[in-house]
C-alpha positions in Angstrom: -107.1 -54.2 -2.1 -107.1 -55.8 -5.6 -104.5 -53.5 -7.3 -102.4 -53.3 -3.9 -102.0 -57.7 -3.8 -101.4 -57.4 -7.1 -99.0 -54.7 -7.0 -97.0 -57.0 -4.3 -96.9 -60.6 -6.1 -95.1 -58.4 -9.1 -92.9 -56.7 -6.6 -89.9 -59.2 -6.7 -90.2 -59.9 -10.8 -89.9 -55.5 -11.1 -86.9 -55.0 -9.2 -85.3 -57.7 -11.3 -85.7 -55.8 -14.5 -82.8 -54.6 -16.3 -83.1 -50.5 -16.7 -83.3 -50.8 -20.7 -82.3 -47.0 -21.0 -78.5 -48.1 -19.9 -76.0 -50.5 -21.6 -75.6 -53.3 -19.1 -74.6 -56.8 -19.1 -77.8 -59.0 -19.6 -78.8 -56.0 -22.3 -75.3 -56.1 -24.7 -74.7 -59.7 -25.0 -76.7 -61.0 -27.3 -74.8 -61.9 -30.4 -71.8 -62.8 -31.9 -70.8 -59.1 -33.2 -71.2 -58.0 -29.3 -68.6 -60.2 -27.7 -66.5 -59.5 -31.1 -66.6 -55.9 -29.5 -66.3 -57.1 -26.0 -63.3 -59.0 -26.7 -61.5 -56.0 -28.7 -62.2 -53.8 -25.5 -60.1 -56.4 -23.8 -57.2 -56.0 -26.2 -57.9 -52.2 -25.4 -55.3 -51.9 -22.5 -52.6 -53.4 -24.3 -51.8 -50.6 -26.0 -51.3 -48.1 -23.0 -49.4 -51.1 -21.1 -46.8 -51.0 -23.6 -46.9 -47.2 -24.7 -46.6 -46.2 -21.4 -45.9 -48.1 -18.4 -43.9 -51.4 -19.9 -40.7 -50.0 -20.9 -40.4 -48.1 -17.9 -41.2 -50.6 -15.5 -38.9 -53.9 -17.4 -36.6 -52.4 -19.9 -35.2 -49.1 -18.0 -35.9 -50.7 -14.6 -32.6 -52.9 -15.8 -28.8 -52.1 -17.3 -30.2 -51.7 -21.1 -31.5 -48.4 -20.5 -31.3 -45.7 -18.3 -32.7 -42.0 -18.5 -31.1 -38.7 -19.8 -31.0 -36.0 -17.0 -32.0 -32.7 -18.8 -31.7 -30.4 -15.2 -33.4 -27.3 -17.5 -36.8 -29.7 -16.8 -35.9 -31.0 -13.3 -36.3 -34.7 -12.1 -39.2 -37.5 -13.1 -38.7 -39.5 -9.9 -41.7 -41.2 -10.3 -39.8 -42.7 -13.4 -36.4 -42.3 -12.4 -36.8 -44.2 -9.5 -37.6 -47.2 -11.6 -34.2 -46.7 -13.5 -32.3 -46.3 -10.6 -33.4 -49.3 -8.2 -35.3 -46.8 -5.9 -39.0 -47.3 -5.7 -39.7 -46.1 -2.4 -41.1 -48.7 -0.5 -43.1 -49.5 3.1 -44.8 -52.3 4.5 -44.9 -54.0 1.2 -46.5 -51.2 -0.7 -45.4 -48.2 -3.0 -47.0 -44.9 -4.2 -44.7 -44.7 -6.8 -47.5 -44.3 -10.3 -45.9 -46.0 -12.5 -46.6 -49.2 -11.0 -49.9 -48.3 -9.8 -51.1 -47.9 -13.8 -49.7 -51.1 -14.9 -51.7 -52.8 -12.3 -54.8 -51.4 -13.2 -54.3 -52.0 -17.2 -53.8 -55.4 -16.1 -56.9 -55.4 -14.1 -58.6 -53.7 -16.6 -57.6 -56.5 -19.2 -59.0 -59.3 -16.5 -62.3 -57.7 -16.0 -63.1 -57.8 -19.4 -61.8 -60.9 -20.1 -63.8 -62.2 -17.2 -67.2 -60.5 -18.5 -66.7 -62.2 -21.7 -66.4 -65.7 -20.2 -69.5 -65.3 -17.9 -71.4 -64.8 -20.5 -70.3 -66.3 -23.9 -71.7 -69.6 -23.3 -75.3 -68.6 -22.4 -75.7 -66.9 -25.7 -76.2 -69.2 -29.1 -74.1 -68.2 -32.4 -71.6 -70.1 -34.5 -69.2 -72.8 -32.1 -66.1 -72.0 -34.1 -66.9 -68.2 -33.6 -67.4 -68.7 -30.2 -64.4 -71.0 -29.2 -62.0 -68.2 -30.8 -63.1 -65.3 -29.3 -63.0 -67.8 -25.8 -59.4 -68.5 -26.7 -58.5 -64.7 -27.4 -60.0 -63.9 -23.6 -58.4 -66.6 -21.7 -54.8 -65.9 -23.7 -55.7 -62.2 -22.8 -56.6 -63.1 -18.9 -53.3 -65.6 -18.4 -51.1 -62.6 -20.4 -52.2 -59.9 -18.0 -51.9 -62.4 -15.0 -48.5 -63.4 -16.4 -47.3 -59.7 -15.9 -49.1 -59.1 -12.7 -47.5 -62.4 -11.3 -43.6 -61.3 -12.3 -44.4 -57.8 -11.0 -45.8 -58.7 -7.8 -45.2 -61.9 -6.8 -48.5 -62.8 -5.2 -52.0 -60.7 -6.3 -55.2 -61.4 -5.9 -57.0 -63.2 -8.3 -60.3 -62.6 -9.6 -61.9 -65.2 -12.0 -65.5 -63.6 -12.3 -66.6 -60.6 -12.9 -67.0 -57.7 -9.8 -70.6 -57.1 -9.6 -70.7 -54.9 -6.6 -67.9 -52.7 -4.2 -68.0 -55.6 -1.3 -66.9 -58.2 -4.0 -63.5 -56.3 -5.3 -61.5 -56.6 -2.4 -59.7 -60.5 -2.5 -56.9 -61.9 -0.8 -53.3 -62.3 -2.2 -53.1 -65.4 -4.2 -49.8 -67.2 -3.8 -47.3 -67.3 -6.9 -48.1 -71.3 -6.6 -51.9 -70.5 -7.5 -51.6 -67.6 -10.2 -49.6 -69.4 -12.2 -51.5 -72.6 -11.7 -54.3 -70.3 -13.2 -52.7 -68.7 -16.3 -51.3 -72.4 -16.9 -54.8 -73.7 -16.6 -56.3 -70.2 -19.0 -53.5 -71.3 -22.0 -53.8 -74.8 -21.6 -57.5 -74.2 -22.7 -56.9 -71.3 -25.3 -54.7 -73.7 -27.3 -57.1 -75.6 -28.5 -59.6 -73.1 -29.2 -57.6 -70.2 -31.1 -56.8 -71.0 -34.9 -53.4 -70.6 -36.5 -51.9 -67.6 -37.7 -52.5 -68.6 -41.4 -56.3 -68.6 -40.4 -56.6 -65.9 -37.6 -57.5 -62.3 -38.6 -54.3 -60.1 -38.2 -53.3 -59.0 -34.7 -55.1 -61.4 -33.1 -54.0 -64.2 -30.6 -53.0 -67.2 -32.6 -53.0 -70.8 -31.2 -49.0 -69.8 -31.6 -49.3 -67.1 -29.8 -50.8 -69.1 -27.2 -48.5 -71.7 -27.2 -45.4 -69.3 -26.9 -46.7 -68.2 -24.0 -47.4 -70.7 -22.0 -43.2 -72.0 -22.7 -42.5 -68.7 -21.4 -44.4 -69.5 -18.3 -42.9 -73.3 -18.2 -39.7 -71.7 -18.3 -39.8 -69.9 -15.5 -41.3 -72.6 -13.7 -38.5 -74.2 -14.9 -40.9 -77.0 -16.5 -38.3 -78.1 -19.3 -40.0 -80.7 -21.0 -43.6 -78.9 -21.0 -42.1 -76.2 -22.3 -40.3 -78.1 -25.3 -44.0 -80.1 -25.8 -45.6 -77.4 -25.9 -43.6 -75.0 -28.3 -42.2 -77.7 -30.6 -45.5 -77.1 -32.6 -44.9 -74.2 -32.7 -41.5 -74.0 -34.5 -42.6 -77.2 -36.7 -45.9 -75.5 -37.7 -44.5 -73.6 -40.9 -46.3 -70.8 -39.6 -43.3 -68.9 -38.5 -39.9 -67.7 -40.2 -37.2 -65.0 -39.3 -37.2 -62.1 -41.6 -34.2 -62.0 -43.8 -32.8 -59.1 -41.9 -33.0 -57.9 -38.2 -34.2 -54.6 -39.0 -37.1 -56.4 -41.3 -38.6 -57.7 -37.7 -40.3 -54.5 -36.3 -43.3 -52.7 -37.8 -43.4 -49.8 -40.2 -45.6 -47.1 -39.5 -48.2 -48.4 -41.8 -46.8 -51.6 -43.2 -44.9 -54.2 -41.9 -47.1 -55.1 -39.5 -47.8 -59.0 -38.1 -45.2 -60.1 -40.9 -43.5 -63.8 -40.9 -41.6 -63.5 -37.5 -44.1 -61.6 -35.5 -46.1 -64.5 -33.3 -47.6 -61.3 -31.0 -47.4 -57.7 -31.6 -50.0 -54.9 -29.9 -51.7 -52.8 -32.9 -51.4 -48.8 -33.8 -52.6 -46.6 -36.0 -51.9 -43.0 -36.7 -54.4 -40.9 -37.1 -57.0 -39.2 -35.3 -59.6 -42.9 -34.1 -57.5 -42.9 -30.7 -55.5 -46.2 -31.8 -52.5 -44.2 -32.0 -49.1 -44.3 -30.3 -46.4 -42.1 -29.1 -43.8 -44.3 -27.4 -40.6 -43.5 -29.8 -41.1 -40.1 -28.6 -41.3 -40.8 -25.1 -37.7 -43.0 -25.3 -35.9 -40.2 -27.3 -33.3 -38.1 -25.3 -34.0 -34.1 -24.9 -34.3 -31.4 -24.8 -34.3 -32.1 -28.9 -35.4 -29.8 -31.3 -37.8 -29.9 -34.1 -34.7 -29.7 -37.0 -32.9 -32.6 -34.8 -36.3 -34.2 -34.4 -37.6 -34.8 -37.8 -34.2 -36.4 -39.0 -35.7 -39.4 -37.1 -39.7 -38.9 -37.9 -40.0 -37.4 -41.3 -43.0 -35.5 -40.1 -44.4 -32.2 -41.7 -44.8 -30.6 -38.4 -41.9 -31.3 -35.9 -41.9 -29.6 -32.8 -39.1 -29.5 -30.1 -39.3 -32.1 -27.5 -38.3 -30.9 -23.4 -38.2 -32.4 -20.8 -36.6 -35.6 -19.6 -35.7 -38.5 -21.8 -36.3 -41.9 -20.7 -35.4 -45.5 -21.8 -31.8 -44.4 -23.3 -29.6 -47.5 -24.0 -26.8 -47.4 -21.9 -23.4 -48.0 -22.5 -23.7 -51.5 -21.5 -25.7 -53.0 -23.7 -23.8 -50.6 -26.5 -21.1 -52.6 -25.1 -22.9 -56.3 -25.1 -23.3 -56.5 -29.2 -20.5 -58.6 -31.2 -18.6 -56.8 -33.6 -19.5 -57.4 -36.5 -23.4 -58.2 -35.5 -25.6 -56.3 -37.5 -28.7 -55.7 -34.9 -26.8 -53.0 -33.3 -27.1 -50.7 -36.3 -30.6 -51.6 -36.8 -31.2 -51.1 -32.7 -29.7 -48.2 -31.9 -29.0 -45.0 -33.8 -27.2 -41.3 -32.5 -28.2 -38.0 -32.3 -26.4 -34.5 -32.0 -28.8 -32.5 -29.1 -27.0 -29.1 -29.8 -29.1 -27.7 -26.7 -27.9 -30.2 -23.9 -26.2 -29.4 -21.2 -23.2 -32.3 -21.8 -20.1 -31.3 -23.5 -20.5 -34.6 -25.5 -23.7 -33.8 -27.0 -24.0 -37.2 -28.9 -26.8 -39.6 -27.5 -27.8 -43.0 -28.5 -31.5 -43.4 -28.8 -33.4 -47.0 -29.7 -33.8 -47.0 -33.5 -35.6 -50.4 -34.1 -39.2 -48.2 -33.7 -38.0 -44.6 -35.0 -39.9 -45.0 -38.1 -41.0 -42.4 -40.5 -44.5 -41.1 -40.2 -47.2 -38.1 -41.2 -48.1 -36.7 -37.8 -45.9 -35.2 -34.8 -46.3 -37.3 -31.7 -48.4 -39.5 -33.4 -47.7 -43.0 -34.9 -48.7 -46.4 -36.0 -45.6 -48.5 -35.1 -46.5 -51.6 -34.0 -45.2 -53.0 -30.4 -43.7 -56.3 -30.4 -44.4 -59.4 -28.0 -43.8 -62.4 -28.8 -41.3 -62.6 -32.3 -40.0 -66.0 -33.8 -36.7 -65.4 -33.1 -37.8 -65.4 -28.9 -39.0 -68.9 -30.0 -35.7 -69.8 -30.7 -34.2 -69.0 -28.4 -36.8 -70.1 -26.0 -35.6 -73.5 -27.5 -32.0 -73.2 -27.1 -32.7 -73.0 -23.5 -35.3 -75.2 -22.9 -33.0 -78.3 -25.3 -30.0 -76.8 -22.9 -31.8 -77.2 -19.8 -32.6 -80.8 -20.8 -28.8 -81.5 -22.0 -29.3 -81.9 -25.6 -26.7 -79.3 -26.4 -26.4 -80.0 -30.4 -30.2 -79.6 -30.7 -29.9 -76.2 -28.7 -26.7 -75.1 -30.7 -28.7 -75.6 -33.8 -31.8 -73.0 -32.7 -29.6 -70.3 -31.0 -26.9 -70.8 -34.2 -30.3 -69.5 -36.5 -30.7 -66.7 -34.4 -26.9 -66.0 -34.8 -26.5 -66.4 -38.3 -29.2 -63.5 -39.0 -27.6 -61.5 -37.7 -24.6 -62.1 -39.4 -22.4 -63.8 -36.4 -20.6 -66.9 -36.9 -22.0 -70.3 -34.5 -21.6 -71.1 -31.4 -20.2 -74.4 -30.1 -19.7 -74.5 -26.7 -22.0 -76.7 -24.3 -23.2 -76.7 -20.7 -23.5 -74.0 -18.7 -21.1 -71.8 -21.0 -23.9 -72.5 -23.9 -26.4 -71.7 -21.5 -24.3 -68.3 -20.4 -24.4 -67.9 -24.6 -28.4 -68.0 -25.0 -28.8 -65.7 -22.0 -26.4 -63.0 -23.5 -27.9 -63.9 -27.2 -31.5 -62.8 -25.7 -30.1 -59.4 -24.6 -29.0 -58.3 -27.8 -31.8 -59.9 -29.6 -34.8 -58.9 -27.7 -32.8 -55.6 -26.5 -35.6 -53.0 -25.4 -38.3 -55.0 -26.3 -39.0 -55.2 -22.5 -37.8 -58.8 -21.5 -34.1 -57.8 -19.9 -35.4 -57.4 -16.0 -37.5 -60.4 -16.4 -34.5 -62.2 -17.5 -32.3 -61.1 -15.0 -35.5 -61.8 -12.3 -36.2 -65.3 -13.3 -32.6 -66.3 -13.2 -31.8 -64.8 -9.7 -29.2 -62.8 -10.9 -29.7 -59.0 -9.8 -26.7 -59.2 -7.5 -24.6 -60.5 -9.9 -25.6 -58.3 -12.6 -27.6 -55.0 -11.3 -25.1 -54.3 -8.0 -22.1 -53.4 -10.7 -24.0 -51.6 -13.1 -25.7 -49.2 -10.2 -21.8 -49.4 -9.1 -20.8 -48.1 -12.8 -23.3 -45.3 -12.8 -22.1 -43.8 -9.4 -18.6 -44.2 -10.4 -18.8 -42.9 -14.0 -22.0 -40.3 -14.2 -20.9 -38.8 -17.6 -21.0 -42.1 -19.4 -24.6 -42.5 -18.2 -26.0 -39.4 -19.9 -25.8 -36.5 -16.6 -24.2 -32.6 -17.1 -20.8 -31.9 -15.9 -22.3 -30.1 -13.0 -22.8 -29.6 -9.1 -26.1 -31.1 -9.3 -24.9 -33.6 -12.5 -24.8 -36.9 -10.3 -26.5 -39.9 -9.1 -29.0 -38.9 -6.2 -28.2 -40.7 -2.7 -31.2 -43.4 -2.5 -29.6 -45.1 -6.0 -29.9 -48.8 -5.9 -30.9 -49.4 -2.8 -34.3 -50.8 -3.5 -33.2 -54.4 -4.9 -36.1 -56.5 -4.3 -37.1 -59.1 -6.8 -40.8 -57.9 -6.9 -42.2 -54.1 -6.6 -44.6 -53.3 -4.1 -48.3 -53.3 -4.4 -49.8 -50.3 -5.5 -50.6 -48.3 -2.0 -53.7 -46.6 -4.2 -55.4 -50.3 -4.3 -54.2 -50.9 -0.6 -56.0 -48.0 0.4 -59.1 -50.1 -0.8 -58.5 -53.6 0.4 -58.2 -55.1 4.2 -55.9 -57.6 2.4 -52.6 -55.2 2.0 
């Protein structure tokens, strides 16, 4: 009787017990080095989102890129349906892949995030330690919310961690409450994440911070939170353009979170997993290894088939100045002997083909934020507020880089200036659909380009043959927002 009594009063206390053969929650966080680790896991996703899925879904899914047919391999419609305005699309949902990864990285990003803030405060280690890796998740949650929120319009939003399957499923926030969230996130990280001058490398910098949160003003179209908030930012001393364009973007191995870069995602080649590939994903094909290593300098080229993706088109070949010296450093050309096309000459994005040790494998690091954006985030937001000289005077630094005489005019014609000076700038960095989103212009700008490519297949990269031309469903998917990821609907009573 004695052993069963006491076997029940201890009942409740021995369920509660944390299994100390698996690594849990209430078992890993116990110091600082932990959530160090925690909050490096949440940079994790990062570098898939922008390897993979980024420049698929906001730099080809608008007129700077498009793909190059290669009918030998046969059709990526999964990816050219991005490119050609045709995600299929039903009752607010899509199966198309693409879209369903980016949502999960994203997801993946909050979750851990969200782990880290649960938990951080409950555990005692050094307060300035503390506050910056709190400012690194909550940049890392509004930055993965940010994307979610231009994607998809309304998402749901989780702000604690899942503990169990019942708990996942929430319903769609409105675009009003997700942004008041990732406003609410940055407005905390700013004062909790050091400068750049004082921040390890590759880390989220109060800057960093800052910059985002003027790109979320903007497209609220909060003009003079935006300007308070990123005037620091320029006045800091903490930023400067590099003396050339082609100076901005990351070696394979050096280069890397120089003068103008305010965010970039981290590689490294080699065999630790931190690698990327994403230069050889936007090259055109079939290519082979002789053509190939012009570009990558490696010791072991191999041919590349296939389809290539994320080709610049001839539109924003077209956009550059003469005279402007970021299209040499953007875009380069290559001879594919083996294509199809009787012009066998293909423009491929040169700002990232940088020389490196190991086929398909390379340390380039992937901008986000550069100084330059800042700028030019100024111009606009000064614009917007009608102090013209002021704006003149940040877009004109931007200009003179690259080599381009200044720009006088005013009003909406200097406005029409900045917008085209952010294509060319920021060209395949993934910010054109964005652009063209924010500003309601996909009409006026997407409806003539998918008009162009129907009209004129050969200048947009398909074979002089029967099959060499756009498929029927082109463009006619338009909407302002993809659909949610039918994969997740299949798991939620909420869409």
């Amino acid at each position: 009787m004695l052993t069963a009594c006491l076997g029940l009063t201890g009942c409740e206390d021995f369920l509660t017990v944390v299994p100390e053969t698996q690594l849990s929650s209430p078992i890993f966080f116990k110091t600082q080095t932990d959530f160090e680790q925690a909050v490096n896991a949440t940079y994790a996703p990062l570098r898939n989102i922008v390897n993979d899925r980024a420049w698929k879904l906001a730099e080809m899914h608008s007129d700077n890129t498009y793909y190059g047919r290669n009918e030998l391999f046969g059709a990526v419609d999964p990816q050219e349906d991005l490119a050609d305005f045709a995600v299929p699309t039903a009752n607010g949902v899509t199966a198309n892949d693409n879209v369903l990864q980016q949502w999960r990285l994203d997801y993946l990003i909050i979750s851990r995030a969200n782990q880290v803030m649960a938990l951080i405060d409950e555990i005692e280690f050094d307060q300035e330690a503390k506050d910056n890796l709190k400012g690194q998740a909550l940049f890392l949650r509004a930055y993965a919310y940010f994307e979610l929120v231009r994607y998809f319009g309304s998402v749901p939003l989780h702000l604690t961690p899942v503990a169990t399957r019942e708990e996942a499923p929430l319903p769609l926030s409105s675009e009003e409450e997700v942004y008041a969230q990732i406003i609410a996130d940055l407005v905390a990280a700013v004062p909790l994440l050091p400068p750049k001058s004082v921040q390890q490398p590759g880390r989220v910098t109060s800057g960093a911070a800052r910059t985002l949160l003027a790109n979320v003003y903007i497209n609220r179209k909060q003009w003079a939170d935006a300007e308070a908030i990123l005037t620091p930012v320029v006045t800091s001393g903490e930023y400067t353009l590099m003396s050339s364009y082609a100076m901005a973007f990351s070696d394979n191995a050096g280069n890397k979170n120089n003068a103008e870069s305010v965010f970039e995602v981290q590689f490294l080649e080699g065999a630790a997993g931190l690698n990327g590939n994403f230069i050889y994903q936007m090259l055109p094909r079939p290519l082979l290894s002789e053509e190939l290593v012009v570009l990558t300098g490696t010791s072991n080229p191999q041919d590349l088939d296939g389809e290539g993706n994320n080709i610049p088109t001839p539109d924003i070949i077209a956009a550059y100045e003469e005279g402007d010296q970021r299209e040499d450093a953007s875009i380069g050309y290559i001879e594919l002997s083996n294509s199809a096309r009787d012009d066998k000459t293909y423009p491929y994005i040169k700002k990232y083909a940088k020389k490196h040790s190991q086929h398909n494998n390379t340390g380039t690091n992937f901008p986000i934020y550069r100084y330059s954006e800042v700028l030019l985030f100024m111009a606009e937001i000064l614009n917007e507020q009608g102090k013209d000289g002021e704006a003149r005077a940040y877009l004109n630094q931007v200009r003179d880089r690259a080599g381009l005489g200044p720009v006088t005019s005013s009003g909406t014609e200097l406005a029409d200036a900045i917008f085209r000076e952010r294509r060319v700038e920021l060209a395949f960095e993934n910010k054109r659909w964005f652009d063209i989103q924010r500003k309601d212009l996909i009409q006026e700008i997407i409806v003539p380009y998918g008009e162009r490519i129907v009209a004129n297949p050969l200048d947009y990269y398909y074979p002089p043959t029967q099959t060499g031309k756009p498929r029927p469903n082109v463009f006619t998917n338009l909407d302002k927002f993809y659909g949610l990821p039918a994969a997740e609907s299949d798991l939620s009573p909420h869409f």
